[in-house]
C-alpha positions as CSV (number, residue, x, y, z in Angstrom):
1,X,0.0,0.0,0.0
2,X,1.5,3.6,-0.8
3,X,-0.2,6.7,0.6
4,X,-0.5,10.7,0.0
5,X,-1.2,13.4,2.6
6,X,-2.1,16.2,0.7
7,X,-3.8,19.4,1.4
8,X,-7.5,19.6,0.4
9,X,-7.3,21.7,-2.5
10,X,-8.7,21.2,-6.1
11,X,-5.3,23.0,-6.9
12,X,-3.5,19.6,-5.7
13,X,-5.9,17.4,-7.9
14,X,-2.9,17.0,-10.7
15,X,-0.9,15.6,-8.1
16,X,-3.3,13.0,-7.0
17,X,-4.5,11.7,-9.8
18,X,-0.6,11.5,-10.9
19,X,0.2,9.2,-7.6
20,X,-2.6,6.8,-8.7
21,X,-1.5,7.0,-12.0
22,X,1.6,5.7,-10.8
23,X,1.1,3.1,-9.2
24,X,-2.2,1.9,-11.4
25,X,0.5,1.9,-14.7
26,X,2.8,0.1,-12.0
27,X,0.3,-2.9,-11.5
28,X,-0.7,-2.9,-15.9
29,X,-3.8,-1.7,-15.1
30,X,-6.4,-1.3,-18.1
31,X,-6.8,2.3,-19.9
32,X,-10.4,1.9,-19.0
33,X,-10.5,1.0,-15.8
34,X,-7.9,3.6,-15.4
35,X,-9.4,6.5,-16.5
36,X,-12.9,5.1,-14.7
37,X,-10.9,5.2,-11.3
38,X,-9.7,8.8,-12.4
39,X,-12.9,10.1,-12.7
40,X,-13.9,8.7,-9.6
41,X,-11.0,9.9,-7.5
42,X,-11.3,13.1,-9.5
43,X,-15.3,13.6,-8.2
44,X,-14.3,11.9,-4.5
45,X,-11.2,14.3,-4.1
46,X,-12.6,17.5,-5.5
47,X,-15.7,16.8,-2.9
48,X,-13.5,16.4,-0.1
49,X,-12.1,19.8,-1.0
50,X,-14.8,21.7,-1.7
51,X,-17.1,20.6,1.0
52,X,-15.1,18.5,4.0
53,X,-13.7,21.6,5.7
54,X,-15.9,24.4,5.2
55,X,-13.8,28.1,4.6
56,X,-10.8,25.9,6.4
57,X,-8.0,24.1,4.7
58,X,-7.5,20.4,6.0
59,X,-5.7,17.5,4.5
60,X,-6.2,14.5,2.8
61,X,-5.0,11.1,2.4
62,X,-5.3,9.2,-0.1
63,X,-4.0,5.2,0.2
64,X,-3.9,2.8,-2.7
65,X,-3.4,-0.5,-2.5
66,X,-3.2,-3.3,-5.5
67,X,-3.5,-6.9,-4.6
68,X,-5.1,-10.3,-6.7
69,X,-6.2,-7.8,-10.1
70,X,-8.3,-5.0,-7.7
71,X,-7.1,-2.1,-6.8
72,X,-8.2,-0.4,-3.8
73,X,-8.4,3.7,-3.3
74,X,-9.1,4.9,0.4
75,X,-9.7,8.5,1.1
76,X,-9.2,9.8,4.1
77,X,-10.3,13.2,5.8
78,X,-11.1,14.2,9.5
79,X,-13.3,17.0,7.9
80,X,-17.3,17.1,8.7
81,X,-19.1,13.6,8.7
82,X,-20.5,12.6,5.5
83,X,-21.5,9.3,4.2
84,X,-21.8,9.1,0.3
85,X,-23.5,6.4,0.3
86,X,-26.7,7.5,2.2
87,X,-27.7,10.2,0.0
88,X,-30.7,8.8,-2.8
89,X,-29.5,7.9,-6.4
90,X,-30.7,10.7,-8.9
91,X,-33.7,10.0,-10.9
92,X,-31.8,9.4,-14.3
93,X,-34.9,8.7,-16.0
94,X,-36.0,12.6,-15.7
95,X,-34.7,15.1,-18.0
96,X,-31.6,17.1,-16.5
97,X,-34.3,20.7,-16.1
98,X,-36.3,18.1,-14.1
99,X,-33.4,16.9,-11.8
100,X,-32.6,18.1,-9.0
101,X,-29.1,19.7,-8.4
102,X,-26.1,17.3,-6.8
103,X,-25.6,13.7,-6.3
104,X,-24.9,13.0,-10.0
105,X,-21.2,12.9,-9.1
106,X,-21.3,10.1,-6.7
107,X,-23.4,8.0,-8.6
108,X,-21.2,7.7,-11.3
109,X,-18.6,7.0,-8.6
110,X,-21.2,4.1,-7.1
111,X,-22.0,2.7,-11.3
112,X,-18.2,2.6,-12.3
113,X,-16.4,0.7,-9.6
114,X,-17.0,-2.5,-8.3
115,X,-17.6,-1.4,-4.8
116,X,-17.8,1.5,-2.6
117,X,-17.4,1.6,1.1
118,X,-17.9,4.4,4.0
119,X,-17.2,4.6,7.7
120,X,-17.0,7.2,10.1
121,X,-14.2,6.3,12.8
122,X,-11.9,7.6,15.0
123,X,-13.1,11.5,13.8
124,X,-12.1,10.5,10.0
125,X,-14.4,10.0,6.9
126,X,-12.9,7.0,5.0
127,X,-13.9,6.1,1.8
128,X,-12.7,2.8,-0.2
129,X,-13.4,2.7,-3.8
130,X,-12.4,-1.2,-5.5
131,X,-12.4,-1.8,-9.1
132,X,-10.9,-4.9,-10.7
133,X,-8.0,-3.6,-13.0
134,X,-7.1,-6.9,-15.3
């Protein structure tokens, strides 16, 4: 497992998407399930910053682990409680004037990975993302 503390800012997203990169081309990940667990970490880390830690700057760490053809993204933050995963899907079926505002994000995040975890402990959101990558 490698890991990334890195200030919460959309400014750092280059450089976190660059560490999975790393590591992702490390393991001969797939182009698309690459660029799927981009995305994701793109819309998970961009949240983080733009809603975790209110006007206040916190950090971020971001843990990825490859083992048996899955690899495993964790985000870290000690920022306000929020689980992902309780929020209701978006209607897809309406049109996008119909829809409500929000949650579109993280249910691309939940449709393109295998499997999304959340739990609050020890004063820390941590969220696992697992897609299989061969």
């Amino acid at each position: 497992m490698k890991e990334l503390t890195i200030e919460a800012k959309v400014d750092n997203l280059g450089e976190v998407t660059a560490f999975v990169d790393e590591i992702l081309e490390a393991a001969d990940c797939s182009m698309k399930a690459q660029m799927q667990i981009d995305v994701a970490v793109e819309e998970l880390f961009v949240n983080v910053s733009n809603y975790a830690y209110g006007d206040s700057v916190g950090d971020v760490t971001i843990r990825v682990s490859v083992e048996d053809g899955n690899a495993a993204i964790t985000l870290i933050d000690s920022g306000v409680p929020y689980d992902p995963l309780k929020k209701p899907d978006p209607d897809i079926t309406l049109s996008a004037q119909e829809r409500a505002i929000g949650g579109l994000g993280i249910f691309m995040v939940k449709k393109s990975m295998d499997k999304m975890e959340y739990e609050y402990t020890d004063g820390k959101n941590v969220l696992t993302i697992t897609k299989k990558i061969s």
